[in-house]
CHARMM internal coordinates of N, CA and C (Angstrom, degrees):
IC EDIT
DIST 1 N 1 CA 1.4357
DIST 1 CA 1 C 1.5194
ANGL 1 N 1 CA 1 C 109.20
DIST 1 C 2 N 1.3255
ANGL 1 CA 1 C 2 N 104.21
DIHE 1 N 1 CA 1 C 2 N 124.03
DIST 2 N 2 CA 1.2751
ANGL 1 C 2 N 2 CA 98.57
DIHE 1 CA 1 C 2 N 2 CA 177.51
DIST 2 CA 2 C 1.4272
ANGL 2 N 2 CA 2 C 120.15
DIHE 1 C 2 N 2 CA 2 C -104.98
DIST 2 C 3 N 1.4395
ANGL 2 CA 2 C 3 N 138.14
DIHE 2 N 2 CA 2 C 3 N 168.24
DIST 3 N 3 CA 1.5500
ANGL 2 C 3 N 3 CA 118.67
DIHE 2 CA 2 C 3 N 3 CA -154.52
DIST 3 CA 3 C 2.2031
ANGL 3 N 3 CA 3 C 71.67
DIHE 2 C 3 N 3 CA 3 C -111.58
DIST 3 C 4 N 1.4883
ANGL 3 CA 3 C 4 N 72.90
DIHE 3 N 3 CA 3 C 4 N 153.48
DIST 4 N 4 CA 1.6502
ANGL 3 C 4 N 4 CA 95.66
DIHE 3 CA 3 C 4 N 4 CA 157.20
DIST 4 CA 4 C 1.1118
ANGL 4 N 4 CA 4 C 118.65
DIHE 3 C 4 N 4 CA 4 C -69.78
DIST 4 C 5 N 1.7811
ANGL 4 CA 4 C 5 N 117.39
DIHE 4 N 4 CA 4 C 5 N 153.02
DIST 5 N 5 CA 1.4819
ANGL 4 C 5 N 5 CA 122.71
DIHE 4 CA 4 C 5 N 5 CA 152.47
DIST 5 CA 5 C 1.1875
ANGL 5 N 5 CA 5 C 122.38
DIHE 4 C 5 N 5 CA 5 C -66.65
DIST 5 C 6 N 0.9881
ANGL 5 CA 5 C 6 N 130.48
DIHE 5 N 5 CA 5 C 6 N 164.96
DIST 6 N 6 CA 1.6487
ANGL 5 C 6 N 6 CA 106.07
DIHE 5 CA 5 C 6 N 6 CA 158.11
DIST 6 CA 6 C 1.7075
ANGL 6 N 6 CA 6 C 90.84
DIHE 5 C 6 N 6 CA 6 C -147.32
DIST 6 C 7 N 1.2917
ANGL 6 CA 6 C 7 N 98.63
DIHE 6 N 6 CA 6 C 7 N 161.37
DIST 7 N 7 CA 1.6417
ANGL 6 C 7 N 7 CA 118.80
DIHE 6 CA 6 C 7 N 7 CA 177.73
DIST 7 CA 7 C 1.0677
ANGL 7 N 7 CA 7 C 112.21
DIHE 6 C 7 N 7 CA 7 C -88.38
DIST 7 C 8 N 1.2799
ANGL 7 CA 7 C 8 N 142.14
DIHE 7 N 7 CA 7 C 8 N 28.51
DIST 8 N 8 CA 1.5194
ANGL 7 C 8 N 8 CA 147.71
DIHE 7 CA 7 C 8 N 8 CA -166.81
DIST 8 CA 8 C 1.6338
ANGL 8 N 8 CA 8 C 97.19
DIHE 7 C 8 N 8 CA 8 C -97.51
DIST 8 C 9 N 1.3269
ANGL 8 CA 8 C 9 N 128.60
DIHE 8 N 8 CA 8 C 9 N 127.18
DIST 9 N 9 CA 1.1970
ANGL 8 C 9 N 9 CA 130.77
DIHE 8 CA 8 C 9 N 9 CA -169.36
DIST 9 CA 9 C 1.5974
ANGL 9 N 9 CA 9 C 119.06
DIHE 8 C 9 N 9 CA 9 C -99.79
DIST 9 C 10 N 1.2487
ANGL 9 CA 9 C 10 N 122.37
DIHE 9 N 9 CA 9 C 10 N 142.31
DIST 10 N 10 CA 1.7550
ANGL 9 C 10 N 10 CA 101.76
DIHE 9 CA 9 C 10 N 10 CA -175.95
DIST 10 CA 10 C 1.9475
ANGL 10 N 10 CA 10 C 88.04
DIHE 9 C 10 N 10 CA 10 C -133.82
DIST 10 C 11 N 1.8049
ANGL 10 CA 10 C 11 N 86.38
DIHE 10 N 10 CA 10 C 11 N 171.03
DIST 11 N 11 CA 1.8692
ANGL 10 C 11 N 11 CA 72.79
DIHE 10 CA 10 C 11 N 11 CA 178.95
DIST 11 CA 11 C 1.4940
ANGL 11 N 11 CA 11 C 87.90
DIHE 10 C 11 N 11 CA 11 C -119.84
DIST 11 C 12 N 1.0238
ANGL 11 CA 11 C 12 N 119.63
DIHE 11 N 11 CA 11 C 12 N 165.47
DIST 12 N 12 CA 1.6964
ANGL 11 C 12 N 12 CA 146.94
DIHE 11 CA 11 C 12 N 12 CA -158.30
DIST 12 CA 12 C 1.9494
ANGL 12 N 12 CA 12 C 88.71
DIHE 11 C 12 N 12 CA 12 C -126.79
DIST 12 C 13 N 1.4234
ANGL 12 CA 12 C 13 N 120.41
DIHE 12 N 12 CA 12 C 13 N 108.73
DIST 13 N 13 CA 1.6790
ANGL 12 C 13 N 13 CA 117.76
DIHE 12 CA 12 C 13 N 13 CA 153.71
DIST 13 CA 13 C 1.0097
ANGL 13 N 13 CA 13 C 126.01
DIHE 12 C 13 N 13 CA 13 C -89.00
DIST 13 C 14 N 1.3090
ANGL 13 CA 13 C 14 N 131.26
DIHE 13 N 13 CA 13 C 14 N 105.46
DIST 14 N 14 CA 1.5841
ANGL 13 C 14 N 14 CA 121.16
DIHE 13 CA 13 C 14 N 14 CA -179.97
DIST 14 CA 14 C 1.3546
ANGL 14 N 14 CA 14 C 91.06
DIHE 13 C 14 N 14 CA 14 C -134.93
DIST 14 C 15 N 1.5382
ANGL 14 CA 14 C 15 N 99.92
DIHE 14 N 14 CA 14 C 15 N 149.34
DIST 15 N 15 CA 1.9767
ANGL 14 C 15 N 15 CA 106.01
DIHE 14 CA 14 C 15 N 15 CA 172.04
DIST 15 CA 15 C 1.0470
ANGL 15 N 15 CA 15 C 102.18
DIHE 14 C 15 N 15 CA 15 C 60.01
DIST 15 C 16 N 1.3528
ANGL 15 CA 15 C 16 N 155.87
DIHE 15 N 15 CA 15 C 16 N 58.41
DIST 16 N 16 CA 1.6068
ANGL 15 C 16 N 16 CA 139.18
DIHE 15 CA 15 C 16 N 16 CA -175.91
DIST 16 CA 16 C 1.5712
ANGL 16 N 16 CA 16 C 108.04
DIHE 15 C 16 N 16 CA 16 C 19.71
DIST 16 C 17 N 1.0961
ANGL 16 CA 16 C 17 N 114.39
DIHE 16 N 16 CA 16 C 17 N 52.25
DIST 17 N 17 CA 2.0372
ANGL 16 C 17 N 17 CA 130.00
DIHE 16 CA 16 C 17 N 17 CA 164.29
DIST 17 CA 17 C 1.1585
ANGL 17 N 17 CA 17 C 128.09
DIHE 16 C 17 N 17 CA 17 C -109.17
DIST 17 C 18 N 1.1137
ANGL 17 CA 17 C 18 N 149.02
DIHE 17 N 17 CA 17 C 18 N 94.82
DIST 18 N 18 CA 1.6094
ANGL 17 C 18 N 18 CA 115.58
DIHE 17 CA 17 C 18 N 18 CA -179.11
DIST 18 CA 18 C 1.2533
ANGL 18 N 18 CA 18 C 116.63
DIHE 17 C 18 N 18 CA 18 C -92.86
DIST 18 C 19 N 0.9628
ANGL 18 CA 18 C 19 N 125.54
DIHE 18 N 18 CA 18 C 19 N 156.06
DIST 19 N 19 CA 1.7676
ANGL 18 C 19 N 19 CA 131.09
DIHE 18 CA 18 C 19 N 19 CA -174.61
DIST 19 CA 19 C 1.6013
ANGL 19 N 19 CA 19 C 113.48
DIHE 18 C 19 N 19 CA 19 C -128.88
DIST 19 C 20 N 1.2405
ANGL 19 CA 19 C 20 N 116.81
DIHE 19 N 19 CA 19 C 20 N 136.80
DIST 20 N 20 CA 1.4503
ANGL 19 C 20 N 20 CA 103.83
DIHE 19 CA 19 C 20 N 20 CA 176.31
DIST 20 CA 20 C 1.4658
ANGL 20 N 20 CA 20 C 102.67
DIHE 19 C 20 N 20 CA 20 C -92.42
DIST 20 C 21 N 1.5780
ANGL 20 CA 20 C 21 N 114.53
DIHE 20 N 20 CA 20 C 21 N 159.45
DIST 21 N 21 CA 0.9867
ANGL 20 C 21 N 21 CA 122.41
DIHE 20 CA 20 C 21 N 21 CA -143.93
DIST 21 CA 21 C 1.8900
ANGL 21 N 21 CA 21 C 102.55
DIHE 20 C 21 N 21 CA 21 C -153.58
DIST 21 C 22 N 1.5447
ANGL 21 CA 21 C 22 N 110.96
DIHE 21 N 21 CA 21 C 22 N 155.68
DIST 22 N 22 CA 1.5332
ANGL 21 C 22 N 22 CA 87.55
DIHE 21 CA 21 C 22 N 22 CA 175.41
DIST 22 CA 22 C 1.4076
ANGL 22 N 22 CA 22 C 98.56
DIHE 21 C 22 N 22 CA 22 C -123.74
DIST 22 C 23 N 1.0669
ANGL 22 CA 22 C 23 N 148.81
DIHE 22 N 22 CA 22 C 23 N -175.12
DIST 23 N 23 CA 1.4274
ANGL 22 C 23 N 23 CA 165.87
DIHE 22 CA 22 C 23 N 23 CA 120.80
DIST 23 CA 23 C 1.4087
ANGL 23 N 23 CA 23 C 132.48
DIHE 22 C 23 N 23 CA 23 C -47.49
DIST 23 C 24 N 1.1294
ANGL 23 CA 23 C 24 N 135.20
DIHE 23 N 23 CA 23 C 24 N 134.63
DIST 24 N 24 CA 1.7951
ANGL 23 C 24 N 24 CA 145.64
DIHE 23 CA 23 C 24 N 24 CA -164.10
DIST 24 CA 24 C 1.7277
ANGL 24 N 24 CA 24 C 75.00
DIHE 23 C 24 N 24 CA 24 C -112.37
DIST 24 C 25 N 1.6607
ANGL 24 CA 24 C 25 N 114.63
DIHE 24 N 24 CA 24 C 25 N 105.35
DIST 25 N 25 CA 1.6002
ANGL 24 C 25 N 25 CA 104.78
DIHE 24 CA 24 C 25 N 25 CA 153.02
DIST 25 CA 25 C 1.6506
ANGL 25 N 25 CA 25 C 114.65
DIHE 24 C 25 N 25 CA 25 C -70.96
DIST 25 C 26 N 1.0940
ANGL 25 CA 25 C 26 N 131.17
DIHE 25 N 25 CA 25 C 26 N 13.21
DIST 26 N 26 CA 1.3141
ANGL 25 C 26 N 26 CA 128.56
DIHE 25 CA 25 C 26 N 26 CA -172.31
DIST 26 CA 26 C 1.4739
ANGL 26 N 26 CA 26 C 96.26
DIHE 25 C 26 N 26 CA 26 C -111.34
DIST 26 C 27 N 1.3094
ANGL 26 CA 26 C 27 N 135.72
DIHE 26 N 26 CA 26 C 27 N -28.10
DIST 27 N 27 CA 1.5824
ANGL 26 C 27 N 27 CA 131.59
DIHE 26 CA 26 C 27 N 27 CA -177.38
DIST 27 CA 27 C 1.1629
ANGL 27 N 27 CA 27 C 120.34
DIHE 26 C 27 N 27 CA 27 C -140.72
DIST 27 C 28 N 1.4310
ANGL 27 CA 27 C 28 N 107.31
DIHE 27 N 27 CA 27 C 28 N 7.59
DIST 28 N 28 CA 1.6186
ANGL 27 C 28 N 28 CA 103.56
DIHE 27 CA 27 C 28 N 28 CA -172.68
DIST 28 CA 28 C 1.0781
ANGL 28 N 28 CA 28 C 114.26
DIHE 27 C 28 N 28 CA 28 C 96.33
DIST 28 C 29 N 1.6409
ANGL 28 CA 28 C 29 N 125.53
DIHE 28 N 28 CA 28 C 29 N -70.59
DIST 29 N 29 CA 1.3781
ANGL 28 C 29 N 29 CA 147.70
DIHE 28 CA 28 C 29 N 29 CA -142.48
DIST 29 CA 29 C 2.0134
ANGL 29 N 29 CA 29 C 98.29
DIHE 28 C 29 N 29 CA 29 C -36.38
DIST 29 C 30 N 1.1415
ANGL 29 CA 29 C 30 N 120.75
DIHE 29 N 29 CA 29 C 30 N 116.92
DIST 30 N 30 CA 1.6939
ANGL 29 C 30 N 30 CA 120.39
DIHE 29 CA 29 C 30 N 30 CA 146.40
DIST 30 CA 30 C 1.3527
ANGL 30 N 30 CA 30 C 116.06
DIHE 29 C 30 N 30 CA 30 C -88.72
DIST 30 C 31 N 1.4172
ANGL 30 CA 30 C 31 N 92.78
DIHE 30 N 30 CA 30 C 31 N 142.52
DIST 31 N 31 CA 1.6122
ANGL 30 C 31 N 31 CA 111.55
DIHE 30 CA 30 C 31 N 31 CA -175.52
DIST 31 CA 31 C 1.2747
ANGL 31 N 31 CA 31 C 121.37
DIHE 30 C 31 N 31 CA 31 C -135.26
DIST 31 C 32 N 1.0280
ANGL 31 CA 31 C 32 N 142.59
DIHE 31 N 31 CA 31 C 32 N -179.50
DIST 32 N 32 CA 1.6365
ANGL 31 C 32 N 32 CA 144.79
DIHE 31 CA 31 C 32 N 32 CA -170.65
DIST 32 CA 32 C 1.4815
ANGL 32 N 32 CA 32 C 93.30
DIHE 31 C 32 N 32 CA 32 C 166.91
DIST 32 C 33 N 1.4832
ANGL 32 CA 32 C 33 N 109.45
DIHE 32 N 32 CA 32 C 33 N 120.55
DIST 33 N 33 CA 1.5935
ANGL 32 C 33 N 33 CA 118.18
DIHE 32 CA 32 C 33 N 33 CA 3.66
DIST 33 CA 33 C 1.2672
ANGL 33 N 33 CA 33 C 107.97
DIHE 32 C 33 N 33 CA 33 C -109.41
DIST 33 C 34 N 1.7167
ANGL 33 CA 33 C 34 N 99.28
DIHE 33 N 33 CA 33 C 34 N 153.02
DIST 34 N 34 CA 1.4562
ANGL 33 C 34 N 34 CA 118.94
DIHE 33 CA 33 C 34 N 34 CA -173.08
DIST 34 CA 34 C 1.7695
ANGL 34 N 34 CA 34 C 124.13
DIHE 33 C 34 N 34 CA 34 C -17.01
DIST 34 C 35 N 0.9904
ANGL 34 CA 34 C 35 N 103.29
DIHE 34 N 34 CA 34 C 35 N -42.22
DIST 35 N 35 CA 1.6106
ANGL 34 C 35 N 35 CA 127.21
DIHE 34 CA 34 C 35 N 35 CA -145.34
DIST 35 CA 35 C 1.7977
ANGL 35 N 35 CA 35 C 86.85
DIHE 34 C 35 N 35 CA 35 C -70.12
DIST 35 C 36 N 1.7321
ANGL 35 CA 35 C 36 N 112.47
DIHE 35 N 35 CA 35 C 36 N -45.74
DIST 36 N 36 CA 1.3657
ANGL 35 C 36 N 36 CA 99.54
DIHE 35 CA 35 C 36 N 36 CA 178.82
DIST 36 CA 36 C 1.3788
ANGL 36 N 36 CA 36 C 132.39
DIHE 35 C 36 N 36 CA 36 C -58.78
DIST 36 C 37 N 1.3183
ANGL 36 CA 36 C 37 N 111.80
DIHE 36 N 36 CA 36 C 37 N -14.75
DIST 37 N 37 CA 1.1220
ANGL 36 C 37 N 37 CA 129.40
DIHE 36 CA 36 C 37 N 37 CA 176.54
DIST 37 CA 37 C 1.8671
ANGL 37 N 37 CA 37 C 129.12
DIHE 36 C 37 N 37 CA 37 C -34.90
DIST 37 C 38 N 1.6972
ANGL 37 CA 37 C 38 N 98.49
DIHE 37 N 37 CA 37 C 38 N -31.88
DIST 38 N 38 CA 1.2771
ANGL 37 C 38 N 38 CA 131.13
DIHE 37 CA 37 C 38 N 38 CA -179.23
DIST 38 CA 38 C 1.5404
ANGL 38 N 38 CA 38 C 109.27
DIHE 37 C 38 N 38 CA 38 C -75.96
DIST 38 C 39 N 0.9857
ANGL 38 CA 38 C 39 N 92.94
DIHE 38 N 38 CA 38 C 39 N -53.83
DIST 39 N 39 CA 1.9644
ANGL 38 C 39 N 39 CA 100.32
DIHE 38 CA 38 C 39 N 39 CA -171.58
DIST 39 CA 39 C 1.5164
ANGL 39 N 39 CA 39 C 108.27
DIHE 38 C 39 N 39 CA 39 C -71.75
DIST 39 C 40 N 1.7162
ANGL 39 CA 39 C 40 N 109.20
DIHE 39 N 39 CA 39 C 40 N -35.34
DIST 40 N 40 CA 1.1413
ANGL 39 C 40 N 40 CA 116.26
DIHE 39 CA 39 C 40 N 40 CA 157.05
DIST 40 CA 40 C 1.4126
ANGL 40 N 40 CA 40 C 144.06
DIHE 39 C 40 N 40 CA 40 C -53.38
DIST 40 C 41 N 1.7748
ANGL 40 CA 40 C 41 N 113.36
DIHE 40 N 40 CA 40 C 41 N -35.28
DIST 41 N 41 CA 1.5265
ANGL 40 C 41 N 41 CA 102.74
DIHE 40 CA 40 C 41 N 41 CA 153.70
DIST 41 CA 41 C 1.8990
ANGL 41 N 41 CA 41 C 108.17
DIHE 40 C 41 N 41 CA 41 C -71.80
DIST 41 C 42 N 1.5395
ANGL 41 CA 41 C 42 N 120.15
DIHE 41 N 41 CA 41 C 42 N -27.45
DIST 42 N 42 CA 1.0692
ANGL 41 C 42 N 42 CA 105.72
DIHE 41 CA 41 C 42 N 42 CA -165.38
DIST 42 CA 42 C 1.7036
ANGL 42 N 42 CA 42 C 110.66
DIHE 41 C 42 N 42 CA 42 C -65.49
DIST 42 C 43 N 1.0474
ANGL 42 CA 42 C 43 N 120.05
DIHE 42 N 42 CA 42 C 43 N -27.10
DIST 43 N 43 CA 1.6619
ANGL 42 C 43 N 43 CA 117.54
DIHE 42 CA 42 C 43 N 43 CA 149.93
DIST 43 CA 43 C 1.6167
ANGL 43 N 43 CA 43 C 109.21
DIHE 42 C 43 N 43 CA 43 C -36.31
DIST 43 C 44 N 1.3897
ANGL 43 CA 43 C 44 N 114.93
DIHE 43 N 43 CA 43 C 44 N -57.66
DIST 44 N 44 CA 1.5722
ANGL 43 C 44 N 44 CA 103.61
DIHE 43 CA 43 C 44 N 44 CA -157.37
DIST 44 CA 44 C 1.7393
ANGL 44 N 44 CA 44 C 105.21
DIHE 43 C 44 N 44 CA 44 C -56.77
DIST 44 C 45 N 1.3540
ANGL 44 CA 44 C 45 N 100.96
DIHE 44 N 44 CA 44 C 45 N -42.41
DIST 45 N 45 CA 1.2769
ANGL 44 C 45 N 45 CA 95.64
DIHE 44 CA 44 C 45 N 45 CA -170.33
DIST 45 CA 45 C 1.6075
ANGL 45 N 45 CA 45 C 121.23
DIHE 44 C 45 N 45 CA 45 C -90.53
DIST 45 C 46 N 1.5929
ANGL 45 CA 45 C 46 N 116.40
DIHE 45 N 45 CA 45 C 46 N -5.57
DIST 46 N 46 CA 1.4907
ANGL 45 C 46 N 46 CA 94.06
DIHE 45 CA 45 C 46 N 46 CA 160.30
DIST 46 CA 46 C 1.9825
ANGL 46 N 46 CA 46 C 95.16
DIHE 45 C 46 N 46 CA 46 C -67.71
DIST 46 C 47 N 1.1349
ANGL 46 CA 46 C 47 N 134.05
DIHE 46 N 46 CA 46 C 47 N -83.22
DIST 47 N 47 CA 1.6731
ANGL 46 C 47 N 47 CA 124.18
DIHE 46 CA 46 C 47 N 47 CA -175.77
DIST 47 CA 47 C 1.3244
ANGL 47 N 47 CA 47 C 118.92
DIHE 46 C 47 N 47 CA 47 C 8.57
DIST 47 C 48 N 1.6991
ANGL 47 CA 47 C 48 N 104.60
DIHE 47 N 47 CA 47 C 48 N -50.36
DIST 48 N 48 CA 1.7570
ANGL 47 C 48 N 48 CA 117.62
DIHE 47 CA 47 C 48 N 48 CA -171.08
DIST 48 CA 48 C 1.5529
ANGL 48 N 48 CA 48 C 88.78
DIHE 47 C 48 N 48 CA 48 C -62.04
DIST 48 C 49 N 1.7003
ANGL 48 CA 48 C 49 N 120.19
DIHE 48 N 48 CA 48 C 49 N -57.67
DIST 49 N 49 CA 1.3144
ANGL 48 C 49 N 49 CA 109.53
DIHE 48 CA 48 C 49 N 49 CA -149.85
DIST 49 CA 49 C 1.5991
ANGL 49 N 49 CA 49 C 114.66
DIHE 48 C 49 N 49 CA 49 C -66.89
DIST 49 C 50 N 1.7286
ANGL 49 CA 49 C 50 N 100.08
DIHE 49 N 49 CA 49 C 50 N -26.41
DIST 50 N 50 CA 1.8528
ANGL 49 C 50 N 50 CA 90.77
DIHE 49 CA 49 C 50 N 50 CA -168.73
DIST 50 CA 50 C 1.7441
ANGL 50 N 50 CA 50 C 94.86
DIHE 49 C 50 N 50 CA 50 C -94.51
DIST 50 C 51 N 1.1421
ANGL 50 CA 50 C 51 N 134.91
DIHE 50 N 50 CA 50 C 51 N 9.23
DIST 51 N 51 CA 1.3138
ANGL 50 C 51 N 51 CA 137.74
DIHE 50 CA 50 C 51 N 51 CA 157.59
DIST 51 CA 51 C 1.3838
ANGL 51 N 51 CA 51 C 108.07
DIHE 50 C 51 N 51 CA 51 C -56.60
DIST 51 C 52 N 1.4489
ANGL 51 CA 51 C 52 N 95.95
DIHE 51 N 51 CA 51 C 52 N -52.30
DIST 52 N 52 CA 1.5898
ANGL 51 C 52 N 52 CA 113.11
DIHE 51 CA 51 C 52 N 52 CA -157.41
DIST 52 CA 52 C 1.9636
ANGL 52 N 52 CA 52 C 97.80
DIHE 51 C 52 N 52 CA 52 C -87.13
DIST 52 C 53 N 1.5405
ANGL 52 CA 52 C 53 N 119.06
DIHE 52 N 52 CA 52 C 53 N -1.36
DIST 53 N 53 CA 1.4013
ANGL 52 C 53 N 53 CA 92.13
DIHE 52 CA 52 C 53 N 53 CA -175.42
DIST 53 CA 53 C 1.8111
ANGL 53 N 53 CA 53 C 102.24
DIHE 52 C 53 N 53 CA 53 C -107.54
DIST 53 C 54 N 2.0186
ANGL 53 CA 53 C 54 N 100.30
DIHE 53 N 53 CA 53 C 54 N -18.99
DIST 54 N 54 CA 1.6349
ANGL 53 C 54 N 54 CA 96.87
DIHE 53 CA 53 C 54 N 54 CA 161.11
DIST 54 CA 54 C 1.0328
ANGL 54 N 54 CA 54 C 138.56
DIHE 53 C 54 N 54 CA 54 C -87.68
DIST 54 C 55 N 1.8089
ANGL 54 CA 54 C 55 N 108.07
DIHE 54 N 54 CA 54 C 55 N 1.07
DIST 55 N 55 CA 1.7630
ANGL 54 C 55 N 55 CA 102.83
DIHE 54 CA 54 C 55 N 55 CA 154.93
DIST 55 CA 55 C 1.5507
ANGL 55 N 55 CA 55 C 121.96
DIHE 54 C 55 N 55 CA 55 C -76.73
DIST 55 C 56 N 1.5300
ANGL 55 CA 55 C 56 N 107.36
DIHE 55 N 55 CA 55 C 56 N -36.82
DIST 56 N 56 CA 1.5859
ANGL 55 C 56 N 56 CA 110.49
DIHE 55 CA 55 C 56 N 56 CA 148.51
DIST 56 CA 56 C 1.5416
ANGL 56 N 56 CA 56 C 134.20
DIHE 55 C 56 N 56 CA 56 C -27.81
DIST 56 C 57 N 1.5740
ANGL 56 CA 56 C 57 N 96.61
DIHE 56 N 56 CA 56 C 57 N -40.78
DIST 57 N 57 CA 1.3552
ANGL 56 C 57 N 57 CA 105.77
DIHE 56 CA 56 C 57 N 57 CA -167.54
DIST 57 CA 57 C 1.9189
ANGL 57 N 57 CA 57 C 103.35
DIHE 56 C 57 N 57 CA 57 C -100.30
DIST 57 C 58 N 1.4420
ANGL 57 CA 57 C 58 N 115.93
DIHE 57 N 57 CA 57 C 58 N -18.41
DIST 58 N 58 CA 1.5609
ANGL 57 C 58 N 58 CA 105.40
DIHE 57 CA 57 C 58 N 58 CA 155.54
DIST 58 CA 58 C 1.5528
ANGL 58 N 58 CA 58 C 113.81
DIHE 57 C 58 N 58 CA 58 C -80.73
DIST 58 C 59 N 1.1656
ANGL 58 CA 58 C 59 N 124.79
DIHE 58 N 58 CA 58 C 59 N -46.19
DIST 59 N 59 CA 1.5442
ANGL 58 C 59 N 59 CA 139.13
DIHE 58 CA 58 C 59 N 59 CA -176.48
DIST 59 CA 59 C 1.8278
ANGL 59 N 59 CA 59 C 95.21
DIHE 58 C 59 N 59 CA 59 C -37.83
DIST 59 C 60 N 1.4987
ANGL 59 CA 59 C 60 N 126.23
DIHE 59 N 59 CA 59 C 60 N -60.39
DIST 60 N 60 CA 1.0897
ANGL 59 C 60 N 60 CA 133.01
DIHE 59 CA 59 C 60 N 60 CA 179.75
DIST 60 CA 60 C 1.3539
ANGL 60 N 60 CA 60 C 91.00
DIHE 59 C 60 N 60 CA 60 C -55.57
DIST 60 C 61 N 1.5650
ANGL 60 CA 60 C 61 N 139.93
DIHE 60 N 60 CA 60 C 61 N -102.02
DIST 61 N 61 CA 1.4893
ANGL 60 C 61 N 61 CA 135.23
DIHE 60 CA 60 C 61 N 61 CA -179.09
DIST 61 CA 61 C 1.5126
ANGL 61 N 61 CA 61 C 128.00
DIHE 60 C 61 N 61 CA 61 C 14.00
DIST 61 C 62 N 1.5625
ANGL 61 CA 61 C 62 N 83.87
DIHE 61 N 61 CA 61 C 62 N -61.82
DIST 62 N 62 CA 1.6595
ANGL 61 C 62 N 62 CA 104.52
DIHE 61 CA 61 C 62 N 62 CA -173.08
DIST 62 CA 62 C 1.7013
ANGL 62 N 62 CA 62 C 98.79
DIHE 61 C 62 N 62 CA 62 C -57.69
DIST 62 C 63 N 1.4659
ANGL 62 CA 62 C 63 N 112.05
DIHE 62 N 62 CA 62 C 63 N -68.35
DIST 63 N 63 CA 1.4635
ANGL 62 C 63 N 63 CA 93.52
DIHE 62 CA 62 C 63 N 63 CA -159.46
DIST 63 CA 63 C 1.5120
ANGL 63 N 63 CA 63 C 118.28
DIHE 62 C 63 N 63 CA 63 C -85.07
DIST 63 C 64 N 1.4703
ANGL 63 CA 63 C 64 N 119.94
DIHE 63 N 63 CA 63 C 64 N 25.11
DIST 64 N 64 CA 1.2522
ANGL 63 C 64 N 64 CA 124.38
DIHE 63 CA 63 C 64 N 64 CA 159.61
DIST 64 CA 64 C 1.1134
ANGL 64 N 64 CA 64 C 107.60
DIHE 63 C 64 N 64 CA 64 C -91.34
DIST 64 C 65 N 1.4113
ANGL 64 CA 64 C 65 N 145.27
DIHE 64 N 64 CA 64 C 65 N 3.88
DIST 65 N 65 CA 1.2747
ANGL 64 C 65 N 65 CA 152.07
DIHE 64 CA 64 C 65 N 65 CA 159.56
DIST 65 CA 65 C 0.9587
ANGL 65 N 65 CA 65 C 119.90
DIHE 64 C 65 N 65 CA 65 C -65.18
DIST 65 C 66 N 1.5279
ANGL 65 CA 65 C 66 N 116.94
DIHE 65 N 65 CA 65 C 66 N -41.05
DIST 66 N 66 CA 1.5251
ANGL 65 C 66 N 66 CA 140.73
DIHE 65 CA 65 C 66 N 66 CA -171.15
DIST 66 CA 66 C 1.1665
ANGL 66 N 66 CA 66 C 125.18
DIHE 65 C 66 N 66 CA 66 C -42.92
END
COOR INIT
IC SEED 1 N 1 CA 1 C
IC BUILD
């Protein structure tokens, strides 16, 4: 499952600046500028995939134990 983007805008203060900024609904994380936002779920989901290939790889383990 992958989380949505969403267009909901936040502002980021640093230096007396504000920046608009978006939100990761999957971690919180705000960022600026927007655009990283993309590469940033694409992190979440390589994680999902090698999560998902070493429970594969105990799941196999396990029932050769059996």
């Amino acid at each position: 499952m992958e989380a949505t983007a969403s267009n909901d805008s936040y502002e980021i203060h640093h230096e007396n600046a504000t920046y608009q900024a978006v939100v990761c609904h999957r971690c919180g994380a705000k960022m600026f500028p927007a655009e990283l936002l993309e590469a940033h779920m694409d992190r979440h989901q390589i994680k999902d995939m090698y999560l998902e290939g070493e429970l594969k790889k105990l799941q196999y383990s396990m029932n050769r134990m059996r």
